[in-house]
C-alpha positions as CSV (number, residue, x, y, z in Angstrom):
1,X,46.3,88.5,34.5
2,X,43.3,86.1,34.8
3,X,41.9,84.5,31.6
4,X,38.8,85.3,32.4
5,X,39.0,89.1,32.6
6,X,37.7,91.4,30.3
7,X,38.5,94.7,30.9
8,X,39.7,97.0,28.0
9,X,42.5,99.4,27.5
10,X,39.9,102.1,27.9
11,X,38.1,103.3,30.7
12,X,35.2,104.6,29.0
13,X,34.8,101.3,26.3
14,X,36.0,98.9,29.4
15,X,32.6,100.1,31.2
16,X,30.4,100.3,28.6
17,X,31.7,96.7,27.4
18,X,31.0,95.2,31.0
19,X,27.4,96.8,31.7
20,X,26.0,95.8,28.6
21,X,27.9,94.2,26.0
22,X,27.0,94.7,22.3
23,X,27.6,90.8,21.7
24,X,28.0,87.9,24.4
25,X,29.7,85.1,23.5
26,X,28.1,82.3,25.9
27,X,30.2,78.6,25.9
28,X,29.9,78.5,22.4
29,X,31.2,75.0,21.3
30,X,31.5,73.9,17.8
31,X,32.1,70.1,16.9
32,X,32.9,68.7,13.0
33,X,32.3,64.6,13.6
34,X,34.2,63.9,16.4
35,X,36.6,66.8,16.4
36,X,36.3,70.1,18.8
37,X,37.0,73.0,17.1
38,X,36.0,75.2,19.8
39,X,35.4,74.3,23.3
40,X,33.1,76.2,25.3
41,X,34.7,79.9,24.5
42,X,33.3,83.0,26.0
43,X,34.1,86.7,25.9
44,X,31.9,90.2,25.0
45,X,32.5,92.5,23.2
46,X,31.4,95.7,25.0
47,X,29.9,98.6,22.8
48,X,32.6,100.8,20.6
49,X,34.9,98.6,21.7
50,X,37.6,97.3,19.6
51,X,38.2,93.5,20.0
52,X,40.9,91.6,18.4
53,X,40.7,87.9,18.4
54,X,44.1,86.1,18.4
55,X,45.7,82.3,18.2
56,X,47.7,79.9,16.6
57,X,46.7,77.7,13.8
58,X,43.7,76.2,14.3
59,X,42.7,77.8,17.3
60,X,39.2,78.0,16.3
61,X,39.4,82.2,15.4
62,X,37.6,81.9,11.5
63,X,34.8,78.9,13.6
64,X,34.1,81.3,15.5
65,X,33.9,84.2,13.2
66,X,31.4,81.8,11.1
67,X,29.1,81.6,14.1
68,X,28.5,85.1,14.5
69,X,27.7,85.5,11.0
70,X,25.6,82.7,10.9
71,X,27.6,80.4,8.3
72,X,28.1,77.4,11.0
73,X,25.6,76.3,13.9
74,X,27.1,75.8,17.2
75,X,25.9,72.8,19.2
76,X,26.3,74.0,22.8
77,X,26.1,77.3,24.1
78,X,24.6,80.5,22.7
79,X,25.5,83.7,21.0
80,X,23.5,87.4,22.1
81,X,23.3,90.4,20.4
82,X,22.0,93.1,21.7
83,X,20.5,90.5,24.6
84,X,18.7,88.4,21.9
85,X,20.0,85.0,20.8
86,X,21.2,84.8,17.5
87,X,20.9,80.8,17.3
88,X,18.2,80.6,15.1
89,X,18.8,83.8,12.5
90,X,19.6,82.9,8.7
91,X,22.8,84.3,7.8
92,X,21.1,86.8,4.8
93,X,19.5,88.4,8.1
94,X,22.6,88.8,10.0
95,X,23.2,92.3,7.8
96,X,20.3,93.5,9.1
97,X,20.5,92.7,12.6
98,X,23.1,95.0,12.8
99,X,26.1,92.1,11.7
100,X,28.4,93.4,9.0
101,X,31.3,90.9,7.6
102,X,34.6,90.8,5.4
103,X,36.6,88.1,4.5
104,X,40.1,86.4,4.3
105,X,39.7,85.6,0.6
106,X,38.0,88.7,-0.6
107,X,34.7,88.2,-2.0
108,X,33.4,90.9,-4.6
109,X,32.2,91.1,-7.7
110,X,34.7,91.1,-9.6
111,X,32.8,92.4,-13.0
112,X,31.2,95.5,-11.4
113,X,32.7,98.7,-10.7
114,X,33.4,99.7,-6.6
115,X,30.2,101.7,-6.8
116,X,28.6,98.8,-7.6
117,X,30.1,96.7,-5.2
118,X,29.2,99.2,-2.5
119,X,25.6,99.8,-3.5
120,X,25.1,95.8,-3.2
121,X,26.0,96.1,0.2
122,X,22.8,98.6,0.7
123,X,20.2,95.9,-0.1
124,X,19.1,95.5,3.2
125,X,18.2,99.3,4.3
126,X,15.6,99.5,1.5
127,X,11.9,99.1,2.2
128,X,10.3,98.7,-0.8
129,X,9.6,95.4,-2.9
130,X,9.1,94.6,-5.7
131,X,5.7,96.4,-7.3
132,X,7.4,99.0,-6.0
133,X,10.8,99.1,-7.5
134,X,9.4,98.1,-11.0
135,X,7.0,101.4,-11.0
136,X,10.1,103.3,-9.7
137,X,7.6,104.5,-7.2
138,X,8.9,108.3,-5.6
139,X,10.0,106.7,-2.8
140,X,12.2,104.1,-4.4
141,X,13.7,106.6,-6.0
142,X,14.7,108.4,-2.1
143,X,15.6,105.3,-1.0
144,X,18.4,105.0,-4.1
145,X,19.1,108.5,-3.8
146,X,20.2,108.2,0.0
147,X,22.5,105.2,-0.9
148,X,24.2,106.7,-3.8
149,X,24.8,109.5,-1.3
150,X,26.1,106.8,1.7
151,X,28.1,105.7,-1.3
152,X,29.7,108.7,-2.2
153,X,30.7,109.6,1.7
154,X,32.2,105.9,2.0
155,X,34.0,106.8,-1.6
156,X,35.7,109.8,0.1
157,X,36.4,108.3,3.5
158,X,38.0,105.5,2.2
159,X,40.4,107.1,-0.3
160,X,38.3,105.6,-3.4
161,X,36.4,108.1,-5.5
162,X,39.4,107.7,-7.7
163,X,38.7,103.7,-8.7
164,X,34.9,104.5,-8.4
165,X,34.0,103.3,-11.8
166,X,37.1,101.1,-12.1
167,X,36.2,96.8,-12.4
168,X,36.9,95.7,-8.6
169,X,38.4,92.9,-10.5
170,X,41.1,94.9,-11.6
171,X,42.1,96.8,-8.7
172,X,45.1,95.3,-6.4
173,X,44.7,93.5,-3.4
174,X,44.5,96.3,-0.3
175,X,42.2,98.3,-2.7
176,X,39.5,95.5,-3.0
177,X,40.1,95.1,0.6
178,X,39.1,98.6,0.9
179,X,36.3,97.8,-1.3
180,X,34.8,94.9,0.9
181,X,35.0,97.1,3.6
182,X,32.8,99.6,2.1
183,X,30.5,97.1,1.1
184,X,30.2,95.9,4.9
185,X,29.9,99.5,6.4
186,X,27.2,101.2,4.0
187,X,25.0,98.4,5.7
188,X,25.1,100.8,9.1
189,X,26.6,97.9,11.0
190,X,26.9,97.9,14.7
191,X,29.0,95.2,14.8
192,X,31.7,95.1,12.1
193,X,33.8,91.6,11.9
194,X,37.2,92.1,9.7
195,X,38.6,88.4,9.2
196,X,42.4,89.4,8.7
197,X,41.7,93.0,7.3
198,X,45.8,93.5,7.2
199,X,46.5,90.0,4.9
200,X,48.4,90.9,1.9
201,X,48.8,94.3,2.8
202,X,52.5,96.2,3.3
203,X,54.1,97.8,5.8
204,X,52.4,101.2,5.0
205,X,49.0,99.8,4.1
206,X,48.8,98.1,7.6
207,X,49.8,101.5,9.3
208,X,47.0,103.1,6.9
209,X,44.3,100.5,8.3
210,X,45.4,101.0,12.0
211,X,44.7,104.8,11.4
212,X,40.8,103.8,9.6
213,X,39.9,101.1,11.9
214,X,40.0,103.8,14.5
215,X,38.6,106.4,12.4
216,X,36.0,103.9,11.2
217,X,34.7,103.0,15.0
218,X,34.4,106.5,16.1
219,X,32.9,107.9,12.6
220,X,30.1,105.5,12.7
221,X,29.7,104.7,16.5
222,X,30.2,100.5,16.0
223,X,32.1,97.8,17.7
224,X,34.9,95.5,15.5
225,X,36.1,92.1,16.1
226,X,39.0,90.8,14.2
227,X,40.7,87.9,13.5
228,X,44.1,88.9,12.7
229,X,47.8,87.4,12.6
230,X,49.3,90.5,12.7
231,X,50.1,91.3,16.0
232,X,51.6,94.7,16.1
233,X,48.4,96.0,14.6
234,X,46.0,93.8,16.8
235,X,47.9,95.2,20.0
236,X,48.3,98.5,18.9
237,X,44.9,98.9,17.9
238,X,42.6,96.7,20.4
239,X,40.9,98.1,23.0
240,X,41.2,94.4,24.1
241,X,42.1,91.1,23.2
242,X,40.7,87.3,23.7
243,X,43.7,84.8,22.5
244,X,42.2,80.8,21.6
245,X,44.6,78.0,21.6
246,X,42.7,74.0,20.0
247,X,39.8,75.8,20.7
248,X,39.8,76.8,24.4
249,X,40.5,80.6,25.5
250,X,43.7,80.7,26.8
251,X,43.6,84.7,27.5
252,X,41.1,87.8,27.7
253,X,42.3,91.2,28.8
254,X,44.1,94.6,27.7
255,X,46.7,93.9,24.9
256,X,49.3,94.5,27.7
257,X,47.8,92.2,29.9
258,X,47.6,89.0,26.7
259,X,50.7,89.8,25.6
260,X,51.9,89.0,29.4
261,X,50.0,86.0,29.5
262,X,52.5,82.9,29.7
263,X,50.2,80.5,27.9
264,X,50.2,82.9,25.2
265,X,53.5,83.7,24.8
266,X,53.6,79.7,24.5
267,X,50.9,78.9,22.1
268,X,51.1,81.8,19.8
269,X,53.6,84.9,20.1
270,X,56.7,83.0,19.6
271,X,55.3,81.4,16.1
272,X,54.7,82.1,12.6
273,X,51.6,81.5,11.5
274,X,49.6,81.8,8.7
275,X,45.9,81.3,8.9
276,X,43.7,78.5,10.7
277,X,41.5,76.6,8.3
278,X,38.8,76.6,11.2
């Protein structure tokens, strides 16, 4: 295999992804002081295409996940979405761009119900301001009407009418994870990053996500890229997979093709790792 292809597991996503990919990542290179983080990485990621993003301790994986969502600025090299350069968009815009985001260290609000949590993550589809909303204007009153219905289907799709009025606070671990996610996809992303969507989770709970992430890209028509350490589920459910190593891309192919790869088998297949700090 050579490092620099990018062809996916499947036909139909591998040509969509090379004609016109939903996101191009251009020589993106990322410098803290004097050290590199990343190098001058590029790969696409190809409309409903299924990308995992793989690598050792610091590899660069969670840099370059903070570059697409607009929490670090490269210095060399450019990110496109959709063919538009994402360089100089604020990261609050990123969600409505199309950009939709989970974390490692899952971020909610811990004193609100999951409703709640969900509903924040519909901020950005509403039109109205603020005259608007404070005379509860008729259609402000549509516009929260169509997300408590978006809310509701994400409820049933992700197994959490159940814990709806529950404190996310209080819920374990893989059901806030669940939780975030719902958050990230009632913003109608087309681009959905998942920043190691299986951490904490058990045996069953990681087959469970396999199933949704594939459930999730063909229910609402998106793209995902995730940073992930476990690699059963990245192979098993990538339609294809870029592999970093100190900041360079070492691999970018079908899962059959990386998990080939010599220099990955090297850096990263053979080790146990637990997540880069960059």
């Amino acid at each position: 295999m050579n490092s620099a292809s990018t062809s996916a597991a499947s036909p139909s996503v591998a040509n969509e992804g090379s004609s016109a990919a939903l996101m191009s990542v251009q020589g993106i290179v990322v410098r803290f002081g004097g050290v590199v983080a990343v190098g001058g990485v590029s790969f696409d990621v190809g409309r409903r295409q299924i990308c995992g993003l793989i690598g050792p301790n610091g590899a660069g994986k969670t840099t370059l996940f903070n570059c697409i969502s607009g929490i670090y600025k490269y210095n060399e090299g450019d990110i496109l979405f959709e063919g538009n350069s994402i360089r100089s968009t604020p990261r609050h815009r990123m969600a409505g761009l199309g950009i939709g985001r989970t974390f490692q260290n899952v971020a909610l609000f811990r004193s609100m119900t999951v409703r709640d949590n969900i509903l924040v993550g519909a901020h950005q589809l509403g039109k109205s301001g603020f005259i608007a909303n404070a005379l509860r204007l008729p259609f402000v009153r549509a516009e929260d009407e169509r997300a408590e219905a978006k809310t509701d289907s994400l409820l049933d799709l992700l197994d959490l009418r159940k814990v709806a009025e529950e404190l996310a606070g209080g819920l374990p671990f893989g059901w806030q994870k669940r939780v975030e996610l719902a958050r990230a996809l009632i913003g109608e992303p087309k681009l959905l990053l998942l920043d190691e969507p299986a951490g904490g989770l058990n045996h069953g709970e990681v087959e469970e996500l396999e199933g949704l992430l594939r459930q999730i890209r063909e229910h609402f028509d998106l793209s995902i890229l995730l940073v992930e350490h476990h690699m059963n589920l990245v192979m098993r459910v990538s339609d294809k997979v870029v592999a970093l190593e100190f900041g360079i891309k070492i691999a970018d192919g079908t899962p059959d093709e990386v998990r080939n790869e010599p220099e990955v088998i090297r850096a990263y297949l053979g080790e146990s790792d637990d997540d880069d700090s960059h």
